[in-house]
N, C-alpha and C positions, 0 to 999 in steps of 0.2 A: 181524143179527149176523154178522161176518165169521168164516168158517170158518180153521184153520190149513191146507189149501192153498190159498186165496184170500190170505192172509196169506203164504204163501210163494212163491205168484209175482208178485206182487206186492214185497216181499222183491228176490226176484229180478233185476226188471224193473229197481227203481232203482239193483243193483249192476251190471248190464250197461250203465247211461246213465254207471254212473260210470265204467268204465274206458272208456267208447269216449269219455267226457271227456279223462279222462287220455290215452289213447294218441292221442288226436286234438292235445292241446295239446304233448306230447312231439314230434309229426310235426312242428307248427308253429313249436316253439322251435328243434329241430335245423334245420330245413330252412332257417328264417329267419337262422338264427345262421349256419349253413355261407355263406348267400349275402352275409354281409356280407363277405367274403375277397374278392368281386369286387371291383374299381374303381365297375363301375353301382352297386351299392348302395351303398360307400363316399360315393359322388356324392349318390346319391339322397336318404342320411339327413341328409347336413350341414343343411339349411335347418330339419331339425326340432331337428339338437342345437344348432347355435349362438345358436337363439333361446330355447333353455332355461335358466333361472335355477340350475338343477344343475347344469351341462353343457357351456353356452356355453364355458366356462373351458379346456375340454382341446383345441379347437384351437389354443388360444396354447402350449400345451405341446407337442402330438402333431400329427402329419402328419395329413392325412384319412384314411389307407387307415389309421392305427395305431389313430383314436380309433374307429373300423366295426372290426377288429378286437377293440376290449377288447370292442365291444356285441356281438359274437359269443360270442366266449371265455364273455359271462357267460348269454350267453342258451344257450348248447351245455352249461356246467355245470350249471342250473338243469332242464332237460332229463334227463341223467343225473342229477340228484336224485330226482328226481321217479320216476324208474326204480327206481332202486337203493330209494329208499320203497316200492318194493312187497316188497321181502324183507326190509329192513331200518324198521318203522315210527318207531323214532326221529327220524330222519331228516326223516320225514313234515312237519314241524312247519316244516324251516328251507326245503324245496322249494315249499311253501305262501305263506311270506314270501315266496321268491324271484320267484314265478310273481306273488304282487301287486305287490309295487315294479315289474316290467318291464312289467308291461301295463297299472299307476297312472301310470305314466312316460309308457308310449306315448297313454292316454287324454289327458295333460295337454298334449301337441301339439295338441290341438285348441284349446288355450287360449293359447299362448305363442307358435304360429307365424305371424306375421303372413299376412294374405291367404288363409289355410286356408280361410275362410269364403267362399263367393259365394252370389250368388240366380240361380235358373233361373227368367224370371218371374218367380213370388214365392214361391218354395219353396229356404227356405233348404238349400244342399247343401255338403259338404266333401269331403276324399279319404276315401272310403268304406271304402277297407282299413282305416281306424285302428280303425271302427266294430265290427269284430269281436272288437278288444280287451275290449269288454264283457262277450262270454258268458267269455271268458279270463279275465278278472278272477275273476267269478262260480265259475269252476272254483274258481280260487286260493283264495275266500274256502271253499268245497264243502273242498279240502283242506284247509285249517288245520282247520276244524270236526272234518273225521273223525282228524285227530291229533289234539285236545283229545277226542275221544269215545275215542278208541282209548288214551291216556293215562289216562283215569278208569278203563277198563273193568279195567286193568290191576292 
């Protein structure tokens, strides 16, 4: 039979994994978002937006450094949602969607970018940084859940 302080650090434990989620995927949205303003990442990202079926489209519209801008702008706003959902839980709900579409987005380069794919020997490998986009996803879906809990509780 679990005791209530076995039950509350325990408790505990999973609400410290959630904000060093959060404040980890906040570091990675801002940080990733501020480096699209370079040119190098500007550069970098093209070959995964122009072969995307969302995507492709806004280089015939925007410059490279404008369309690595807007994918800043959104990944820096979604960051401060994500923030601002800790004082404000309403919120919670649309910072959630945000953090899924951007790193449902970046998981789908793995499918859309031509060549992503090689074999080392016979052990299929790709660009490994996309890979991380999974436990981010995973947050994403963590936060919508706790808006929908934190909405009922209500």
């Amino acid at each position: 039979m679990e005791t209530n302080k076995t039950r509350t650090v325990s408790e505990k434990k999973h609400v410290i994994g959630f904000y060093v989620s959060l404040f980890g995927a906040v570091l990675i949205l801002l940080w990733i978002g501020a480096l699209k303003f370079t040119l190098a990442e500007a550069q970098a990202i093209k070959p995964y937006i122009e072969h995307h079926p969302f995507s492709g489209w806004m280089y015939r519209a925007f410059s490279i450094q404008t369309v690595s801008n807007i994918v800043g702008m959104v990944e820096i706003i979604v960051a401060v949602l994500v923030l601002i959902s800790l004082k404000v839980p309403s919120i919670k709900r649309y910072a959630g969607i945000g953090v899924c579409i951007i790193f449902s987005v970046t998981l789908s380069f793995l499918f859309t970018t031509p060549n992503i794919w090689r074999t080392v020997e016979w052990m299929p490998v790709t660009d490994f940084f996309i890979l991380k986009d999974i436990l981010l996803l995973g947050f994403g879906i963590t936060l919508l859940e706790t808006a929908k809990t934190n909405r009922h509780a209500n």
